[in-house]
Residue, then its C-alpha position, 0 to 999 in steps of 0.5 A: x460762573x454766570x454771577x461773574x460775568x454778570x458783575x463784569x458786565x454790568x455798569x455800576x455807574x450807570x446804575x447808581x446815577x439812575x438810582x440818584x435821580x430816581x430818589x431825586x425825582x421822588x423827593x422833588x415830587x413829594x416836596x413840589x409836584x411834578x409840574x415844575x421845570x426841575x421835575x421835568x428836566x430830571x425825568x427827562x434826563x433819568x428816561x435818557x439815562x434809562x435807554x442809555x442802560x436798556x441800549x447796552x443790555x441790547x448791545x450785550x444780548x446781541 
């Protein structure tokens, strides 16, 4: 019964566009480094949509 309430809850398309920018950050690091505009520019967006994630866990423990 909990495993359901978890898959309700749980926005999946949150997660997939964390999952996205994670391998899309991976690779522009592997290709370029980390001191490029673009690198810099995903890793801010993937900390906002990280604390977008964390903010609705909060929302539902609450």
């Amino acid at each position: 019964m909990r495993t359901d309430r978890f898959i309700e809850t749980e926005n999946s398309k949150l997660l997939m566009d964390i999952v996205e920018l994670r391998v899309k950050l991976s690779n522009l690091y592997n290709s370029t480094g980390p001191n490029t505009s673009e690198y810099v520019s995903l890793s801010i967006k993937l900390d906002c949509l990280m604390n977008e994630y964390f903010d609705e866990k909060l929302a539902q423990i609450v």
